[in-house]
C-alpha positions in Angstrom: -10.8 49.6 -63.3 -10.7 46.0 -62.6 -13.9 44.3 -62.5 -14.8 41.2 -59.9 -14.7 37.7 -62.9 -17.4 36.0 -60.2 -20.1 38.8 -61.7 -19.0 37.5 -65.0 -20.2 34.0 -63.9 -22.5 35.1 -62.0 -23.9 36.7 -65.2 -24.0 33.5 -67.3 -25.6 31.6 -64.3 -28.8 33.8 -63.3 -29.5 35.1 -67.4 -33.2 35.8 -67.5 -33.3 35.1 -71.3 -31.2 34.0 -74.3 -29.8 37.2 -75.2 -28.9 37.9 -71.9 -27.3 34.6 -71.8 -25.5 35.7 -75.0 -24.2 38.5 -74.1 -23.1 37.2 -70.3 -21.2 34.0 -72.2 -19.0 36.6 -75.0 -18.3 38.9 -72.3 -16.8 36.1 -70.0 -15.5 35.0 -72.9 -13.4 37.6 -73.8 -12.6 38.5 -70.6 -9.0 37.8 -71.4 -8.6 40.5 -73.6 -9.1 43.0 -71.1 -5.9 44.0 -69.5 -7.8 44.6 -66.6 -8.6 41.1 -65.7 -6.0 37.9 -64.6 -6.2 35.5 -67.2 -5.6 32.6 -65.0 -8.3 33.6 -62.7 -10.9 34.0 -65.8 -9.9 30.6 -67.5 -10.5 29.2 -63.9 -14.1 30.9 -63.8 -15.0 29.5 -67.2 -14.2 26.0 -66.3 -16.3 26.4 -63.0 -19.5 26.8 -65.3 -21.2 23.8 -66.2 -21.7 24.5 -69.6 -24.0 21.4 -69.9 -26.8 22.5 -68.0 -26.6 26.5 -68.8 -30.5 27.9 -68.2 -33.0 27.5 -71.1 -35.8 30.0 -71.5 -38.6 27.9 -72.8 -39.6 25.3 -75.8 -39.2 22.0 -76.2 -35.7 20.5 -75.9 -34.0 20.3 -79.1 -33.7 16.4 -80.4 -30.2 17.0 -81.1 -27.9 19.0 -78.8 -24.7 19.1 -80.4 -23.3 22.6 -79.8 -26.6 23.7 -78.6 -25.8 25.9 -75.4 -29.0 26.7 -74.3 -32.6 28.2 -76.5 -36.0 29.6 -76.4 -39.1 29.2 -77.6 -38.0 30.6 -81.5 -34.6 30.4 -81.4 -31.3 28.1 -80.2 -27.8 29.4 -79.0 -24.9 27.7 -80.4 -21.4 26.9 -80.0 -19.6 26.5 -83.3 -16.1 26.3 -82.4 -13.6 27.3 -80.0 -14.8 30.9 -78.6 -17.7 31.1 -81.7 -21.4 31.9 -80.2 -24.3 32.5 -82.0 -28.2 32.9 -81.7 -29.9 30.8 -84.5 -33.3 30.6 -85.9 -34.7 27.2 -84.4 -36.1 26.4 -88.2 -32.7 27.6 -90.0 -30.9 24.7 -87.3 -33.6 22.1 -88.8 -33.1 23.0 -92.4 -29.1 21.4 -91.6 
């Protein structure tokens, strides 16, 4: 069954909170891994997002953005690497 890649963006653009957002960004992400999708036409959809201004779900901006994707009132999501996500306490991000 080969699913449409724009619902995949789609998904990353409209998230209505942080998890969603999480979740919409790891399954764009591995995408490629499915045999069902074309890898060219999913590496194109990723670099159509504009990964700088992904939607934020409330509190205060973060001082320091580095590999901050997008957060919430409690918590921050956060690019670590090359394909590595993850949803981080705002006060464990502090303590660094």
């Amino acid at each position: 069954m080969e699913i449409d890649v724009q619902k995949l963006v789609d998904a990353v653009e409209t998230a209505s909170n942080l998890d969603q957002l999480y979740t919409a960004i790891l399954n764009l992400d591995q995408a490629p891994l499915n045999s069902d999708y074309d890898s060219d036409e999913i590496y194109s959809a990723q670099k159509s997002i504009d990964w700088a201004s992904l939607p934020t779900f409330g509190g205060t901006e973060p001082e320091d953005t580095h590999e901050i994707l997008s957060w919430d009132e409690e918590r921050l999501l956060v690019q670590t690497g090359s394909n590595c996500y993850s949803i981080v306490d705002r006060d464990d991000r502090d303590e660094e």
